[in-house]
N, CA, C and O atoms as CSV, one atom per row, in Angstrom:
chain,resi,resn,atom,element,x,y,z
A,1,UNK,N,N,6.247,13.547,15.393
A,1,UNK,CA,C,5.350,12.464,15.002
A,1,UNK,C,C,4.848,11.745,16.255
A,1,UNK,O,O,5.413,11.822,17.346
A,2,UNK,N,N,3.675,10.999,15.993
A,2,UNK,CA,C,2.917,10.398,17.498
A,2,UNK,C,C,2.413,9.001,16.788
A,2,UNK,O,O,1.814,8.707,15.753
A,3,UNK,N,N,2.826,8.493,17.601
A,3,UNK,CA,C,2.386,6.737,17.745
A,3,UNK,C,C,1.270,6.017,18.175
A,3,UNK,O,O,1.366,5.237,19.123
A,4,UNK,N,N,-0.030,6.238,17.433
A,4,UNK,CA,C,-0.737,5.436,17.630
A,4,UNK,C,C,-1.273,4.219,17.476
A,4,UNK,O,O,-1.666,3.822,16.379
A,5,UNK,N,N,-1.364,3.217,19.028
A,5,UNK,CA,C,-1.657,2.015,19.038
A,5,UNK,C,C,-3.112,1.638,18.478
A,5,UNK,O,O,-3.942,2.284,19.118
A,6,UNK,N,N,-3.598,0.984,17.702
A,6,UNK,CA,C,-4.989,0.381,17.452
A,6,UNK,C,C,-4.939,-0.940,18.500
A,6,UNK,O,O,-3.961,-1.616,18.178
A,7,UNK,N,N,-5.472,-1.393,19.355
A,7,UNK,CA,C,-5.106,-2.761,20.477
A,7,UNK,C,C,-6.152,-3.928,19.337
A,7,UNK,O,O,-5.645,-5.049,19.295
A,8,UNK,N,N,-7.386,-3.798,18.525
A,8,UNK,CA,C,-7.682,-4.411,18.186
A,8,UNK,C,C,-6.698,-5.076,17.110
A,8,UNK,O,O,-6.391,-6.243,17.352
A,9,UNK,N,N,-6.314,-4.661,16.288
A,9,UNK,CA,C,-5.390,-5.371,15.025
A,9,UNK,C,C,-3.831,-5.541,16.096
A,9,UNK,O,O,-3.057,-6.412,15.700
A,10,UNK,N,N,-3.577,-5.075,16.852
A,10,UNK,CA,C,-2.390,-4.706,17.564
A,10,UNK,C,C,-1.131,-4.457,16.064
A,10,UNK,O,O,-0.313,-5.224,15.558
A,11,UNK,N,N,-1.526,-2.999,15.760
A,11,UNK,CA,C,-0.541,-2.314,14.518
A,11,UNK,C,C,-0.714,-0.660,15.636
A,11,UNK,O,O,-1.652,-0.173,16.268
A,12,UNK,N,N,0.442,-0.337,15.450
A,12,UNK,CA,C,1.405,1.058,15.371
A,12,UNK,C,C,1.259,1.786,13.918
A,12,UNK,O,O,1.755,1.436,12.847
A,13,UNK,N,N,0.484,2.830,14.189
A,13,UNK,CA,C,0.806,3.763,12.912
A,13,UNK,C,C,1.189,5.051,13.577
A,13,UNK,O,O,0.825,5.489,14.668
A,14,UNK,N,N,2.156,5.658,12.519
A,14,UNK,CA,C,3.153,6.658,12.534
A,14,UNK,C,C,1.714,7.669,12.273
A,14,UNK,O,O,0.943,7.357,11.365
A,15,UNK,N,N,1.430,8.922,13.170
A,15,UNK,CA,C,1.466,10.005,12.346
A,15,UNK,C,C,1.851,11.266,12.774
A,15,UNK,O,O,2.643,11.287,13.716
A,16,UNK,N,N,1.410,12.525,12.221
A,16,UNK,CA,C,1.860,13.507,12.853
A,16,UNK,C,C,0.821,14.422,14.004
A,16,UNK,O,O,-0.356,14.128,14.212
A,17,UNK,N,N,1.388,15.306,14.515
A,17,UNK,CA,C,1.231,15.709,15.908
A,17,UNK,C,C,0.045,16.379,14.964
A,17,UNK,O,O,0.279,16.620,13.780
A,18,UNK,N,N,-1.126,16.640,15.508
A,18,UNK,CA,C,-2.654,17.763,15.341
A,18,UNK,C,C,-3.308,16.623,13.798
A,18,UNK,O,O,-4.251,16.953,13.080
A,19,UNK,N,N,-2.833,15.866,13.708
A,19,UNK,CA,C,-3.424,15.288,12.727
A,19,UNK,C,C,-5.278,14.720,13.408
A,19,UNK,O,O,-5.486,14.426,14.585
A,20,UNK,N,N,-6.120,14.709,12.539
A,20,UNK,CA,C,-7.039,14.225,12.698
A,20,UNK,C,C,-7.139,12.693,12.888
A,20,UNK,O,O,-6.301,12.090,12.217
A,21,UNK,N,N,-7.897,11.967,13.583
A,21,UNK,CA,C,-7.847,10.563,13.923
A,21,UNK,C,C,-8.670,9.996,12.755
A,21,UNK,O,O,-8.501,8.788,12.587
A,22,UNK,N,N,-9.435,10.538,11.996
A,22,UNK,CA,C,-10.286,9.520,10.896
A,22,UNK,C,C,-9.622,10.079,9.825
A,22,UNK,O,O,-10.441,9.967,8.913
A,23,UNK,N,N,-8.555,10.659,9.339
A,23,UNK,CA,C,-7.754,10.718,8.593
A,23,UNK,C,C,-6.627,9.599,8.755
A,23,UNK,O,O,-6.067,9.163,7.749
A,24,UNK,N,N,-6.357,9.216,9.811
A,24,UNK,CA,C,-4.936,8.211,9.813
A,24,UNK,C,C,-5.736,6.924,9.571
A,24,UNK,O,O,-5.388,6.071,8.754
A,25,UNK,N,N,-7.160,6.821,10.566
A,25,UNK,CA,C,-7.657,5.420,9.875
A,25,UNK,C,C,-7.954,5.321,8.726
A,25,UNK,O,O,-7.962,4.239,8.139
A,26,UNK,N,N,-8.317,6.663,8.078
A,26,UNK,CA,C,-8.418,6.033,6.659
A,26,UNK,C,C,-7.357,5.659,5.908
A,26,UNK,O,O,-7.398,4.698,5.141
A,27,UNK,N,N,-5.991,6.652,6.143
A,27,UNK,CA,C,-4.995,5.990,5.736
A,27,UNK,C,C,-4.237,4.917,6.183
A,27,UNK,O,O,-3.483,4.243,5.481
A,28,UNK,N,N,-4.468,4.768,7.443
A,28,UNK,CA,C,-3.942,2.958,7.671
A,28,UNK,C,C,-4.736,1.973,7.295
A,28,UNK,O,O,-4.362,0.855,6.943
A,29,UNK,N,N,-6.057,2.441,7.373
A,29,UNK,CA,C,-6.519,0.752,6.867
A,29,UNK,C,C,-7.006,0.520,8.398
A,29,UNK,O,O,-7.888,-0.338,8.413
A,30,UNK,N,N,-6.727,0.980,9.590
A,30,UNK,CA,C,-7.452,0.706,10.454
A,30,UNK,C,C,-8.771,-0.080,10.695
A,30,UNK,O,O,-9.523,0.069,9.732
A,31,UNK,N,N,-9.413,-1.048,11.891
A,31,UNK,CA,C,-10.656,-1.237,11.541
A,31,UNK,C,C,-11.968,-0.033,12.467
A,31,UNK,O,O,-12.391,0.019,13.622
A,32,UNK,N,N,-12.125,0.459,11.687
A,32,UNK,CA,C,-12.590,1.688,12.510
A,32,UNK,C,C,-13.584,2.572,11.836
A,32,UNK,O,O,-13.393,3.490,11.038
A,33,UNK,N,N,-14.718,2.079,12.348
A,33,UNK,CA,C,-15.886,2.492,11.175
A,33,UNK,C,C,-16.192,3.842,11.502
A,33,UNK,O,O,-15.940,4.162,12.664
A,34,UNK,N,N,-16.745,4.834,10.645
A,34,UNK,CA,C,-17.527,6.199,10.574
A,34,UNK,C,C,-18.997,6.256,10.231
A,34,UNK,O,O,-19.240,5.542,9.258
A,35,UNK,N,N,-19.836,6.749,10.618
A,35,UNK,CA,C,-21.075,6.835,10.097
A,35,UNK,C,C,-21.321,8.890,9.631
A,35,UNK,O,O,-21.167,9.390,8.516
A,36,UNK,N,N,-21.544,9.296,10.360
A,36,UNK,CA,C,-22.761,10.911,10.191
A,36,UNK,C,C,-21.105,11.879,10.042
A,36,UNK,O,O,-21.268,13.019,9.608
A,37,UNK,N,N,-19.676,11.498,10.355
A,37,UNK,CA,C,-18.336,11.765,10.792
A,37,UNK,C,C,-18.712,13.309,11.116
A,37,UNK,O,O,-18.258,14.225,10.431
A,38,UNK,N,N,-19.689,13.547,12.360
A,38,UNK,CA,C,-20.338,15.106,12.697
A,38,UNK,C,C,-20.193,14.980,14.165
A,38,UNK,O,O,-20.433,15.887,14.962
A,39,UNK,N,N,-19.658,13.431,14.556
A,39,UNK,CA,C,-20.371,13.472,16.147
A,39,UNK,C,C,-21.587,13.469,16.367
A,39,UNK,O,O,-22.007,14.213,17.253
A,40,UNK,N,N,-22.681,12.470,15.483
A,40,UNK,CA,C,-23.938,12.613,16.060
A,40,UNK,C,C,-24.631,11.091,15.933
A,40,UNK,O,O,-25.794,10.772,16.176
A,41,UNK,N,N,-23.284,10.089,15.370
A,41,UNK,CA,C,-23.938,8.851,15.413
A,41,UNK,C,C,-23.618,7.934,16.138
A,41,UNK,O,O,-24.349,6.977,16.395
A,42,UNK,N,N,-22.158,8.156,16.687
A,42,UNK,CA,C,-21.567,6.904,17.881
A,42,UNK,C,C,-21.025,5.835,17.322
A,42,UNK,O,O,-20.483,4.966,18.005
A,43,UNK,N,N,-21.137,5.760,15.626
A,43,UNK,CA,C,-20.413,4.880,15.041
A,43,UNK,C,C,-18.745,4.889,15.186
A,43,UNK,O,O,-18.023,3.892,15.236
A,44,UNK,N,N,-18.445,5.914,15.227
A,44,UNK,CA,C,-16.933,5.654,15.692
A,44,UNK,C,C,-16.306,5.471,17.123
A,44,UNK,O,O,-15.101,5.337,17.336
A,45,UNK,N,N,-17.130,5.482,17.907
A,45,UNK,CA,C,-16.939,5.482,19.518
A,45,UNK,C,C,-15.808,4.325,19.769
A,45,UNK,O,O,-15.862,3.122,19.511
A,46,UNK,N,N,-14.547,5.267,20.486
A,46,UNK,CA,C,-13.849,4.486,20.583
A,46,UNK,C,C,-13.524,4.306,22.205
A,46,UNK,O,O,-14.386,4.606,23.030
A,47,UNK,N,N,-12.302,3.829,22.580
A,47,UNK,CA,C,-11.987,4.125,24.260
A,47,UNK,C,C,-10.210,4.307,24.426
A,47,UNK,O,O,-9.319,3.560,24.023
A,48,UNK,N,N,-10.142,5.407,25.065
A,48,UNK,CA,C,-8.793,5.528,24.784
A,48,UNK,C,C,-8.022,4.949,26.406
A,48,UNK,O,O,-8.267,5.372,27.536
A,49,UNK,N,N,-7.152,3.976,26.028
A,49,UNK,CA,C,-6.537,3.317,26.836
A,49,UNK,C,C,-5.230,3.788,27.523
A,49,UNK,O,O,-4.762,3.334,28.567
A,50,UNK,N,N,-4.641,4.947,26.621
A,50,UNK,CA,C,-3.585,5.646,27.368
A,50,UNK,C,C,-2.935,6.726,26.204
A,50,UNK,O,O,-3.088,6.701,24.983
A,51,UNK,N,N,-2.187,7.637,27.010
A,51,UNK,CA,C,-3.165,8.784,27.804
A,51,UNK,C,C,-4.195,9.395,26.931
A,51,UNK,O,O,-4.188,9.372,25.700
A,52,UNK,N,N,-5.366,10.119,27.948
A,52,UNK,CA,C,-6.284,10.937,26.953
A,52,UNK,C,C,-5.586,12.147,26.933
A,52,UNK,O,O,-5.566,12.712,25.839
A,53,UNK,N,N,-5.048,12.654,27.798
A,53,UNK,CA,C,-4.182,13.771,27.458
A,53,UNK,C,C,-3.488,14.062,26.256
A,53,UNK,O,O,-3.344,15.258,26.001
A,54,UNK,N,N,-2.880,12.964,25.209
A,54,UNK,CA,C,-2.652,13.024,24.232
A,54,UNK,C,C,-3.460,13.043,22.756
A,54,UNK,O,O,-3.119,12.521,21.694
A,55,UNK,N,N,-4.856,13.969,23.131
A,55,UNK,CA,C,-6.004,13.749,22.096
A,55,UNK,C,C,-6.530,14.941,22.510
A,55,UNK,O,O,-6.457,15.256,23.698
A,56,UNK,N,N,-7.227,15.891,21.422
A,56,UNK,CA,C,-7.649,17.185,21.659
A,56,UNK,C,C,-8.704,16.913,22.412
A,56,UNK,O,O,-9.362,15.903,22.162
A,57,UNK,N,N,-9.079,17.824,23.544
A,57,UNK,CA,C,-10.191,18.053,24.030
A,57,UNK,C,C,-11.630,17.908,23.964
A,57,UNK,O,O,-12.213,18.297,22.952
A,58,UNK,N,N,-12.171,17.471,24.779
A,58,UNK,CA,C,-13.508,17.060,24.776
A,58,UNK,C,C,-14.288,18.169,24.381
A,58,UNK,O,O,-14.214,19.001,25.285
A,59,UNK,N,N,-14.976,18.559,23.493
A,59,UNK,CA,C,-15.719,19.971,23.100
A,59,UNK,C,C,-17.175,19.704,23.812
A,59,UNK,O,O,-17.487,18.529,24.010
A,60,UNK,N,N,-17.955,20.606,24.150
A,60,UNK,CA,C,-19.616,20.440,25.031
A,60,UNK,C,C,-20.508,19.952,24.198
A,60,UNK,O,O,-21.613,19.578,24.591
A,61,UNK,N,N,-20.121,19.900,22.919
A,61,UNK,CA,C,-21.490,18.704,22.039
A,61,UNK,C,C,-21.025,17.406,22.355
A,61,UNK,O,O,-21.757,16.650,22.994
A,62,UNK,N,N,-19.732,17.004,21.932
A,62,UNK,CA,C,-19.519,15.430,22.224
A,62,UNK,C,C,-19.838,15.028,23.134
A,62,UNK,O,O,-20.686,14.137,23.170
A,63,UNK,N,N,-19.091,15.701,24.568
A,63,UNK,CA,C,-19.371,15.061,26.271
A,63,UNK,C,C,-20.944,14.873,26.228
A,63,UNK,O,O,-21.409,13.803,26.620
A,64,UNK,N,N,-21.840,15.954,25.728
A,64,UNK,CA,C,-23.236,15.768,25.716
A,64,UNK,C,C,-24.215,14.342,25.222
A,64,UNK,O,O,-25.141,13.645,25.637
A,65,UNK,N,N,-23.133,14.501,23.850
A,65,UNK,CA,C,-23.459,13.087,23.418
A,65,UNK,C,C,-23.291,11.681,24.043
A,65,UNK,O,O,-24.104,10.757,24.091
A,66,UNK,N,N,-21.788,11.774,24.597
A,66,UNK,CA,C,-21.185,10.565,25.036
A,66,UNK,C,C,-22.183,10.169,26.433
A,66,UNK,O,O,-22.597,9.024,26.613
A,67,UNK,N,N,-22.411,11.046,27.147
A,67,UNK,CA,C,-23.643,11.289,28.128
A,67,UNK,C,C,-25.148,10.428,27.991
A,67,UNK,O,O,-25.824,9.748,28.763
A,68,UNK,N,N,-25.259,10.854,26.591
A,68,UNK,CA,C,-26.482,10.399,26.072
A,68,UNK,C,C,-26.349,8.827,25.686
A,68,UNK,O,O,-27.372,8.148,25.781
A,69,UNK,N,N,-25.365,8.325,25.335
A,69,UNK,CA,C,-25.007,7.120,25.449
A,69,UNK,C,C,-24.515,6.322,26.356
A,69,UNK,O,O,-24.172,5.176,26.066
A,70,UNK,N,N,-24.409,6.845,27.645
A,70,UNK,CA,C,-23.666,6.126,28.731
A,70,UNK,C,C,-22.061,6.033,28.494
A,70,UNK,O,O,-21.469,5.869,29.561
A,71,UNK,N,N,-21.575,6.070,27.843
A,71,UNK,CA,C,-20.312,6.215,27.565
A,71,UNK,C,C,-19.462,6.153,28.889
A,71,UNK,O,O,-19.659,7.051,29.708
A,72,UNK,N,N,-18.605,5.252,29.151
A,72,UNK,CA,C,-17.774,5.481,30.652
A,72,UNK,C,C,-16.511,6.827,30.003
A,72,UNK,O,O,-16.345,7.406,28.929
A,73,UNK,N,N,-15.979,6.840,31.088
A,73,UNK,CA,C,-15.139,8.715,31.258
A,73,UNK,C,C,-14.087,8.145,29.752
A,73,UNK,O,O,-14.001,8.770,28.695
A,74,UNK,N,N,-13.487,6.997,30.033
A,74,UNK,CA,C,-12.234,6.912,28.562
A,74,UNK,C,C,-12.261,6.471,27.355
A,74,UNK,O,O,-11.360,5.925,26.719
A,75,UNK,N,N,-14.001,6.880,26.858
A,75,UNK,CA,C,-14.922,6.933,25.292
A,75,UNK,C,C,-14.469,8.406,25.200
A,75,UNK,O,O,-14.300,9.402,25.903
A,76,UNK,N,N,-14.378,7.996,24.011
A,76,UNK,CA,C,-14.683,9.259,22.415
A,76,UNK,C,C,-15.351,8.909,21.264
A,76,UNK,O,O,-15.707,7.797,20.874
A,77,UNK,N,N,-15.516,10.352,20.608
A,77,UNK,CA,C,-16.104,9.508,19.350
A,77,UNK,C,C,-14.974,10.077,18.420
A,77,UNK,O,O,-14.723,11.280,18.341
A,78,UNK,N,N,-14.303,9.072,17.710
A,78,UNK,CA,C,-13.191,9.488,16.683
A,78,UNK,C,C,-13.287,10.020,15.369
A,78,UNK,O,O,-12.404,9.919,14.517
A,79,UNK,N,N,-14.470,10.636,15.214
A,79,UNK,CA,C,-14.496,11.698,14.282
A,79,UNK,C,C,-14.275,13.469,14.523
A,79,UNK,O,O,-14.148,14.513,13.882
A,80,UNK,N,N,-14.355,12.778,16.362
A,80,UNK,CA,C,-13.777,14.653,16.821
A,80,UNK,C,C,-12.509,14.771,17.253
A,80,UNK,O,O,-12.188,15.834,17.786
A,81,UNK,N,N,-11.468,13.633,17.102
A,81,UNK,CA,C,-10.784,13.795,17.350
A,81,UNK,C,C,-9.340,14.009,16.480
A,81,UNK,O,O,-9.245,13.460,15.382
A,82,UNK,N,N,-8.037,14.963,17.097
A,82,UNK,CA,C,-6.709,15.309,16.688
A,82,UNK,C,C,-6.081,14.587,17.620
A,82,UNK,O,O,-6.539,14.652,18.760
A,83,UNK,N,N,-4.800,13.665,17.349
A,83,UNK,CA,C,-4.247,13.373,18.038
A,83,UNK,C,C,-2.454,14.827,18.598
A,83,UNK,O,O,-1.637,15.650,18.184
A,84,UNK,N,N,-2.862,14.252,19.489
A,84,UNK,CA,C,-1.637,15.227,19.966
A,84,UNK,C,C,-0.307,14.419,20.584
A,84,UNK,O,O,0.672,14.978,21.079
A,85,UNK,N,N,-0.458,13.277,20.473
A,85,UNK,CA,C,0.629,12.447,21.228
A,85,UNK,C,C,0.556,11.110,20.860
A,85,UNK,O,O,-0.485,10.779,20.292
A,86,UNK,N,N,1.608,10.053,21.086
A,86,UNK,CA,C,1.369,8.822,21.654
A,86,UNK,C,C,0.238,8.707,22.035
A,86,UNK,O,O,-0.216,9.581,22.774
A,87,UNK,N,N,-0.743,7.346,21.562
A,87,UNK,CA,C,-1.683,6.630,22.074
A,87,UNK,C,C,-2.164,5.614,21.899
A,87,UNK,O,O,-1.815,5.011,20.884
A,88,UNK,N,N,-3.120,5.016,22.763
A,88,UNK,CA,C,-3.391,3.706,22.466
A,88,UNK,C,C,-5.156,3.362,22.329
A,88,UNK,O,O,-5.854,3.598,23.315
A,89,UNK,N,N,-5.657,2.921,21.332
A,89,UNK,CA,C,-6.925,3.516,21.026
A,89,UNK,C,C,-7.553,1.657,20.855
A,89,UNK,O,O,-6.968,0.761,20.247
A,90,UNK,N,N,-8.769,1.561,21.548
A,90,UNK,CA,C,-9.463,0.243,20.906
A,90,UNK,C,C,-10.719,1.003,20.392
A,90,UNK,O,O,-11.088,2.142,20.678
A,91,UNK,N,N,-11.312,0.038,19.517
A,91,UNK,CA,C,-12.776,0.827,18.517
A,91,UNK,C,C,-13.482,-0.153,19.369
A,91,UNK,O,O,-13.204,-1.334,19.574
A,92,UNK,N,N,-14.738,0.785,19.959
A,92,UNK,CA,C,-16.010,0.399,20.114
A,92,UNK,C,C,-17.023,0.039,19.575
A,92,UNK,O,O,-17.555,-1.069,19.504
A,93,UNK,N,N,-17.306,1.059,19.167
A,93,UNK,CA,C,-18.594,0.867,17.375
A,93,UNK,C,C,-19.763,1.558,18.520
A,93,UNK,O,O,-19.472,2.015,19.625
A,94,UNK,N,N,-20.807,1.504,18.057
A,94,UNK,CA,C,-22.253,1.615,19.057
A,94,UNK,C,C,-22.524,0.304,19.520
A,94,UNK,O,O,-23.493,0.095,20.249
């Protein structure tokens, strides 16, 4: 199981390792909005505060996107993401 921090509500939710990240917010209750959940709207853009290593890989559409938005290097958008570890996540929004 992997521990992810939300820093905005400052809550810990339990989940498991390869789980999807807009699956646990929907089941926590998180505040953590979705829009197009394709990676093509930036509504979920989040910033991961520690480690990114513990979150699946950046795939060449997202980085493209995040690009297209200016995005600094420790944005994602949390509809592409699995968590793989411990982390600590604040929501951006667009």
């Amino acid at each position: 199981m992997s521990i992810i921090r939300f820093t905005l509500e400052d809550m810990d939710v339990e989940a498991p390792v390869g789980a999807a990240f807009q699956d646990i917010v929907e089941a926590s209750g998180a505040d953590v909005t979705f829009g197009c959940r394709n990676g093509t709207c930036g509504t979920c853009r989040i910033r991961v505060e520690a480690p990114a290593t513990h979150l699946s890989p950046v795939e060449p559409e997202e980085r493209d996107f995040l690009a297209a938005l200016e995005a600094g290097p420790a944005e994602r958008l949390g509809c592409q993401l699995k968590i793989l570890g411990d982390c600590q996540i604040t929501y951006l929004g667009l």
